[in-house]
Phi, psi and omega in degrees: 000133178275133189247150166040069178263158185236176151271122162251149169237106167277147178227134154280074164283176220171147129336288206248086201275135177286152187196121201226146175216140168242142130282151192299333145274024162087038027027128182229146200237122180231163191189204193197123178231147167273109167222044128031152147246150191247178191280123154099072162203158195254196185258044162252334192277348170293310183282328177302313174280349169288324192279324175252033126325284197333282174335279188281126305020309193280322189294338207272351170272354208036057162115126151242152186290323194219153165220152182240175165194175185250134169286000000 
């Protein structure tokens, strides 16, 4: 039995960021997102589309606890 179970979320960043989540029932879910820089766009629109992964990602666990991530 799992006690003070969490959502974690690991992250590899990147451009091409690797990405892995356990729930809190132990189901682990992993992928990859594309964050590219397009033409004519500066690197603030790159963090503006990681952050709003980061949002649906959080909402689609309904909340994560932790994030862990590689240096």
């Amino acid at each position: 039995m799992i006690t003070n179970a969490q959502n974690i979320l690991c992250l590899d960043l990147g451009t091409k960021t690797g990405w892995a989540i356990c729930s809190a029932d132990g189901h682990i879910i992993s992928d990859t997102e594309h964050f590219p820089s397009r033409c004519f766009e500066g690197g603030g629109m790159r963090y503006l589309r990681f952050k709003q992964w980061l949002m649906e990602i959080n909402r689609s666990v309904d909340g994560i606890d932790a994030v862990y991530f590689k240096r």
